[in-house]
N, C-alpha and C positions, 0 to 999 in steps of 0.2 A: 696447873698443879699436877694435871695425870701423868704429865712431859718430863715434869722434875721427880717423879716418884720413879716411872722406868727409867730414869737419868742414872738416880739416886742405888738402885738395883745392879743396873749394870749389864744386866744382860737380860733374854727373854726366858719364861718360865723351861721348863723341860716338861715337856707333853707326850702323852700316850693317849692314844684311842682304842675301845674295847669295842667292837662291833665297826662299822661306818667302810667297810668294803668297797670293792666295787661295782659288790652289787647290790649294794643300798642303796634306798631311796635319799635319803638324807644326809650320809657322812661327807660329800661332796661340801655340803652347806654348811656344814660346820666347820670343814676344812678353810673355807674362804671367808668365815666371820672370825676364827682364829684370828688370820692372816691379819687384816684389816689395821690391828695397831702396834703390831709387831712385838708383843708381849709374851707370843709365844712361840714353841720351835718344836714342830714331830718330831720326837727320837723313838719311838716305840711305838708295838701296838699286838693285839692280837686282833686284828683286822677281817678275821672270819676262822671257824671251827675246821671251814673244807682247806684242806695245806692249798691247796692248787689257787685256791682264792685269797688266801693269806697271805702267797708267794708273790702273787702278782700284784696285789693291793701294796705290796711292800715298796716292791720294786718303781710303782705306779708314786709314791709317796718318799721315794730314799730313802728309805730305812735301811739301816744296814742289818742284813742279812740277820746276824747271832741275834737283836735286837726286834726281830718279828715273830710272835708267839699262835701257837696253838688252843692255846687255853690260857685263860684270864688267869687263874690262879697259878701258874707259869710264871707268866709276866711277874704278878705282883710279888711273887717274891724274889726272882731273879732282879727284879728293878730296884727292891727294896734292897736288897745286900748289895750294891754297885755305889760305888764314891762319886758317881753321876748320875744318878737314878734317875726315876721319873718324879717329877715333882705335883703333877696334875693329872687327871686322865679323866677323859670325857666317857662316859656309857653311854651307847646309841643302839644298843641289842634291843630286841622283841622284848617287853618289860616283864614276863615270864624270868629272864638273868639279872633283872637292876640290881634286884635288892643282894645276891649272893656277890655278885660283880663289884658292887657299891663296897661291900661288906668287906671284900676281898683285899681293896686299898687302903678303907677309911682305920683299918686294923691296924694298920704298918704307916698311919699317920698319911698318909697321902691324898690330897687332895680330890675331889670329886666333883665333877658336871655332868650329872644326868640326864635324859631326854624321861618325857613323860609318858604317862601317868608314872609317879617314881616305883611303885611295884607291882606285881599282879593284883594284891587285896591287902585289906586291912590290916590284916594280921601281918602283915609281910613291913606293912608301912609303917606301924607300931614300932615293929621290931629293929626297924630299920634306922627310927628317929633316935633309938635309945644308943644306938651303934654311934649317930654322927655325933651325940650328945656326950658322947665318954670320948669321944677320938680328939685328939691336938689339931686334926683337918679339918678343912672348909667345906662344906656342901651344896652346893644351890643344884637347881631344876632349871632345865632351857624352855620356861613360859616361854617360844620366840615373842610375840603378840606385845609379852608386855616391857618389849623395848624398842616398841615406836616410838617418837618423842610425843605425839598427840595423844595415844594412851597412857602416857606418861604427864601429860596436860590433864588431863581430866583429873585421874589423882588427886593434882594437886589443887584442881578448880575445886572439885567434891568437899577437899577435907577443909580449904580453907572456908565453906558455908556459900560457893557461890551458886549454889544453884537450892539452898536451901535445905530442908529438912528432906530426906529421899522418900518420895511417895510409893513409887513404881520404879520395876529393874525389868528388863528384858534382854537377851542376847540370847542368838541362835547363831548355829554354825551350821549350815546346809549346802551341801557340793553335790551337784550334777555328774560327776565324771565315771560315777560305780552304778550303771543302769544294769548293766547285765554282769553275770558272775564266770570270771574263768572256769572253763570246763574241766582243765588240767588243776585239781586241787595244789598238786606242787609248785604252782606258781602263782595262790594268794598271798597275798598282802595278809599280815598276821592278823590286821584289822577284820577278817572275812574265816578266820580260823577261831573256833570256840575253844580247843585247848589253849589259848595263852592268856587271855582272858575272861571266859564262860561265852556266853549266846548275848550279853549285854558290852562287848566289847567297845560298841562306835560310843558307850559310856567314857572309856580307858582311853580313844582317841580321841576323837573330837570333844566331848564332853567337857574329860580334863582340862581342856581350854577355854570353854565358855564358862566352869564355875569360877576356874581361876581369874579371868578377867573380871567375873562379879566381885570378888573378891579382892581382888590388888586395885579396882578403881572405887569401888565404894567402901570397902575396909569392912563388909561383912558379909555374913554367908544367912541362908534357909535354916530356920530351926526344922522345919519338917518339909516333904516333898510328893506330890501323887504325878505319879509317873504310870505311863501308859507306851509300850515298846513294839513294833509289828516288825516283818518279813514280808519285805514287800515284791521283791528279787525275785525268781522260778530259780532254783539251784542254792541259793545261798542257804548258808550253817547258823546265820548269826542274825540278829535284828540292825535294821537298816533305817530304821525311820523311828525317831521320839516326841512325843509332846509333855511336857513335865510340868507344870504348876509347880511354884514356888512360895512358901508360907515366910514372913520374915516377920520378925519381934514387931508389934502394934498393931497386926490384922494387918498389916502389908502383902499380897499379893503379887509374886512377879507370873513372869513366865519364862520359858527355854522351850526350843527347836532345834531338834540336831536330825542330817537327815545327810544321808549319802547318796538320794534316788530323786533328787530336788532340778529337775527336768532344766538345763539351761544355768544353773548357776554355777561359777566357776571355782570358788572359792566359800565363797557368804559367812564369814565369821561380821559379827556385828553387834552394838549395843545400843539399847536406849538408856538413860535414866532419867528420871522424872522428880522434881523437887518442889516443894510448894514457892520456891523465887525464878524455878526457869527449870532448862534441862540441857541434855549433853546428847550428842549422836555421834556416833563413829561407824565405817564402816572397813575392814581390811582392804578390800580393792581399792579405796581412796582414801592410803594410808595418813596423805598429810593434809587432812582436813579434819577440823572435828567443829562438828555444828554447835553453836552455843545459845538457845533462844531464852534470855531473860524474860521473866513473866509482863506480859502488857506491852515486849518489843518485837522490832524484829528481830529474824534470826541470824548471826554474824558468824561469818565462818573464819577461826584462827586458822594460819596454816606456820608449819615448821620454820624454821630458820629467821624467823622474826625474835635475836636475843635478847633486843632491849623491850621486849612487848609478852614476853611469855614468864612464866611462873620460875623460880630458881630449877626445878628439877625439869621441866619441860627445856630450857635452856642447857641446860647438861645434856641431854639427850638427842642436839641435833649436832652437826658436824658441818653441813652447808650453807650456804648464804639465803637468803630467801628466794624462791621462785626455781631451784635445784631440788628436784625431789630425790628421795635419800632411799626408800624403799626396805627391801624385807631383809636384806643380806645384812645391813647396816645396821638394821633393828636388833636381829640377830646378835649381831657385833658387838651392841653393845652389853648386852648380857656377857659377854664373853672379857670384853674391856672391860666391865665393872667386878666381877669375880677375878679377873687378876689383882686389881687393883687391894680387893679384901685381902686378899693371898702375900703382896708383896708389902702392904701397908703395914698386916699382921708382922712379917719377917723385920721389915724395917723398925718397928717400935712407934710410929709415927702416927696423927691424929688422919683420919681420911674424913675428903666430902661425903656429908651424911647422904647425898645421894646412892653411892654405890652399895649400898645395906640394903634397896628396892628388890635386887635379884629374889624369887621366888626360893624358897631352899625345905626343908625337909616339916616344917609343921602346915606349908602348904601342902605337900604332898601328902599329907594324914588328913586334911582336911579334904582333897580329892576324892579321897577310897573310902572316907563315910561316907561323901555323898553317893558316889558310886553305887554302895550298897545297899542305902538306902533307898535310892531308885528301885534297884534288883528287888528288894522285899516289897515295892510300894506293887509294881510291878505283877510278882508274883502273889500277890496276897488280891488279885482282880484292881490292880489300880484304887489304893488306899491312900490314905494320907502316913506317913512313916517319919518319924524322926529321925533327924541326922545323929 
């Protein structure tokens, strides 16, 4: 069906990136889950603030010259008054610009894929939802995580009761690779900078992805949260290590770990959940595996590419045969193939697989920056208990 709908279009979207340089961490990555199903095409971008880095990102990406900006709000209106404009544009900026960035296109109808947390704070997120909510344009959030086809399995395992009534949630996100702090401040990661996101930032980065995973595989969130946040670093601005308890409707207790100083881990995003008929494990390093132990068996591990054996949306979600592992770029991709898909479906008039509506979009991202802040207050009130 996805084959006949870009058939049916005709060509790939027209695309622009606002941030994703080359000297970003990240826009390389998204430049290559773009790619993947040929839905889309760079014609634009304002690719960095510094000309020098703009010129070259340009150059780096084919842009044509007249067609590489300085300033986002440049872009969007020079793109918007062109009888080829940009039709889509991804924001990969320090989430300090999303929400003006966001704001800048979703105004002039234009399409939007954000990278997370979708804005500095609440008030921004608020304000942001009400923008995508009046605008004619699309918006989703690049959750990458949750376009694995496994965490796209659980989902669907959770919602259809197989693993029961949810007793217990747990997901931590903890990376080894931030032991020591650059000396040279102008060469942190914004994640280690307190003006983009306050001193609860690794909330804004890694955070953002572990609620959202609570969230997109068990279809709910913490009514309240006590959080406890340290500086564990010599030099660092910002807290680097969390432990969070999590209260959820019935006297359900979870938990969350999020930690940047996690000696040895490379990655460590991961979940459990727990059900009174069995439970679900996943871990990112072993993306195409998700443990499945019914209550009284043993534990059976599904793995991807199995389509006559996986759930309709876990089957959407993979691309290779079985025993091809498909990995992060692909996951990626598919968030990116699925937001075309809303985008061209929309143009075309025509009914889309209810799968592709999974993409994470702007009432997750309100839901992030309560939690967020609720942390901040649990936090700063000596580690309390705090409503979302």
């Amino acid at each position: 069906m996805s084959y006949d709908l870009l058939a049916d279009f005709g060509r790939p979207l027209r695309w622009g990136m606002v941030g994703g340089g080359t000297d970003s961490l990240i826009g390389e990555t998204h430049r290559l889950a773009a790619r993947v199903d040929g839905r889309y095409q760079l014609v634009t971008g304002c690719l960095s603030y510094d000309p020098a880095i703009a010129k070259r990102s340009a150059e780096v990406c084919l842009l044509e010259p007249s067609r590489s900006y300085t300033s986002f709000e440049a872009m969007a209106e020079a793109e918007a008054n062109r009888e080829d404009g940009v039709e889509v544009v991804t924001v990969c900026t320090p989430p300090h610009l999303h929400a003006a960035a966001s704001e800048a296109f979703l105004k002039r109808d234009i399409a939007v894929l954000c990278e997370k947390p979708m804005t500095k704070n609440l008030a921004e997120a608020r304000a942001l939802k009400e923008t995508v909510d009046s605008s004619q344009a699309k918006f989703a959030l690049t959750h990458c995580y949750t376009g694995y086809p496994m965490v796209r399995e659980a989902r669907a395992l959770i919602s259809s009761g197989a693993i029961g009534a949810i007793r217990q949630i747990e997901c931590d996100f903890v990376s080894g690779p931030f032991l020591d702090e650059n000396p040279d401040r102008s060469k942190r990661h914004w994640r280690f900078l307190p003006e983009y996101m306050g001193t609860a930032s690794i909330l804004g980065e890694i955070g953002a992805h572990a609620i959202n995973m609570i969230s997109y595989t068990c279809g709910e969130l913490p009514q309240s949260v006590l959080a406890k946040m340290v500086t564990l670093t010599p030099g660092r601005e910002v807290a680097d290590d969390a432990q969070i308890l999590l209260q959820f409707p019935g006297n359900r207790i979870g938990r969350m770990w999020l930690s940047f100083v996690a000696t040895g881990s490379e990655h460590g995003l991961a979940f459990r959940v727990f059900g009174d008929k069995g439970s679900l494990q996943w871990r990112q390093e072993q993306p195409e595996q998700l443990i499945h132990t019914p209550r009284g068996e043993y534990a059976r591990t599904i793995t991807s590419g199995h389509l006559d054996r996986l759930t309709p949306l876990g089957a959407h979600s993979c691309r290779l045969r079985e025993g091809h592992p498909e990995g992060y770029v692909l996951a990626f991709a598919n968030l990116y193939r699925d937001f075309a898909d809303q985008i061209i479906g929309s143009r075309l008039g025509v009914a889309l697989n209810p799968h592709v509506s999974t993409v994470p979009g702007a009432d997750e991202g309100v839901e992030t920056l309560r939690f967020f802040e609720a942390c901040v207050r649990s936090n700063d009130a000596g580690s309390t208990w705090q409503n979302l």
